[in-house]
C-alpha positions in Angstrom: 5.9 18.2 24.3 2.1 17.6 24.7 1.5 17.4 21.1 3.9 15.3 20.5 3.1 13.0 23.4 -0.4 12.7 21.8 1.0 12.3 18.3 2.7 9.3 19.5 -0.1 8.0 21.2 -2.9 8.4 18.2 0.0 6.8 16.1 0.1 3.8 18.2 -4.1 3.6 18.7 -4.3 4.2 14.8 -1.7 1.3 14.1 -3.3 -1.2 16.8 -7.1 -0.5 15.2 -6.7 -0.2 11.5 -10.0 -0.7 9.8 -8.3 -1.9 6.7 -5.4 -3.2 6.7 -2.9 -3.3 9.9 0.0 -3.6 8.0 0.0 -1.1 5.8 2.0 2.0 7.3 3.9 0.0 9.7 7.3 0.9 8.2 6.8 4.8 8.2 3.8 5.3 9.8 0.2 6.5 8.4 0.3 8.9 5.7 4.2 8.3 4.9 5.0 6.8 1.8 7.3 3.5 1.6 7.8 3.9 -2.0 8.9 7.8 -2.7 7.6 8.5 -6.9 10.1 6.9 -8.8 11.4 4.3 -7.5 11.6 1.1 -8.9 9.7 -1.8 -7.4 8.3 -5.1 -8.4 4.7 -6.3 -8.6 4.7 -9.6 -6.3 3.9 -12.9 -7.1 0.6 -14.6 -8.8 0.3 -16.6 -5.4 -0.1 -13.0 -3.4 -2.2 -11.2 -6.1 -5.0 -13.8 -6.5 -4.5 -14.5 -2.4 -5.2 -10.0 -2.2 -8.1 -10.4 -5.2 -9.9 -13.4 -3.4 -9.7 -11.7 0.2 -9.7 -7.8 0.1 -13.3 -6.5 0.8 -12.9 -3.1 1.3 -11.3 0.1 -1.2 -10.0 -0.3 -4.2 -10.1 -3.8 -4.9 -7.5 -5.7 -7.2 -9.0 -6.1 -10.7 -8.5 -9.4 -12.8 -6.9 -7.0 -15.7 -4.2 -6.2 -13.0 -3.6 -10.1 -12.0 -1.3 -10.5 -15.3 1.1 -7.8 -14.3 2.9 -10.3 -11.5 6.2 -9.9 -11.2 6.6 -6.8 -13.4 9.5 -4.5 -12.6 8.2 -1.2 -12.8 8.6 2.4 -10.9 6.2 4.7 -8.4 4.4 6.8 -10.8 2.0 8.3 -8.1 1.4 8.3 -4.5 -1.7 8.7 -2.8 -3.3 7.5 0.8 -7.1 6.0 1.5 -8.1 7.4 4.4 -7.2 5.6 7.6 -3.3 5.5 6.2 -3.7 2.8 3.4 -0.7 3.6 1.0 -2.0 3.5 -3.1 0.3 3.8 -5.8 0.1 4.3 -9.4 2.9 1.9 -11.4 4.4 3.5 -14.4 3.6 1.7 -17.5 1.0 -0.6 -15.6 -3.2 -0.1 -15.0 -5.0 0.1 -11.8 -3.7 1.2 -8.4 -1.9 -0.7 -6.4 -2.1 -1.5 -2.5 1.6 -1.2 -0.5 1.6 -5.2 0.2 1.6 -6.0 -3.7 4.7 -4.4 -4.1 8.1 -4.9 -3.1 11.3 -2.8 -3.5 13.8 -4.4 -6.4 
């Protein structure tokens, strides 16, 4: 009961203070995936990616290779987590890893 008192509680500190990005693991939480490998999502918009590529200072940045590949239909290949919760995934078919707000679901 305690532990999962203070579970809850370091889940809400950890989603109020993200260093990175507060958005990312709002869905499911840190360290739970939104897209499981292999399903099929969409790369979003021009609009958002050069928006992401002017603004994001921090881990993996976007690269201008990966600004082309807007609106690709494509599936999870890989799954991985910055520390801090930030979800990364690695597009079949498609270069560079990919941040959880430049994909969608299809």
């Amino acid at each position: 009961m305690y532990a999962s008192r203070c579970y809850i509680g370091l889940l809400a500190i950890f989603q109020q203070f993200s260093l990175y990005n507060p958005l990312m693991g709002q869905r499911n939480g840190p360290y739970r995936e939104e897209y499981p490998i292999g399903t099929t999502v969409r790369i979003k918009s021009a609009d958002v990616l050069q928006q992401f590529y002017r603004s994001w200072k921090f881990h993996h940045p976007l690269t201008a290779d990966q600004l082309a590949f807007f609106g690709r239909t494509t599936t999870v290949k890989g799954v991985s987590f910055y520390h801090g919760g930030d979800e990364l995934y690695e597009l079949a078919d498609v270069p560079g890893i990919w941040h959880e707000e430049l994909i969608e679901p299809v």
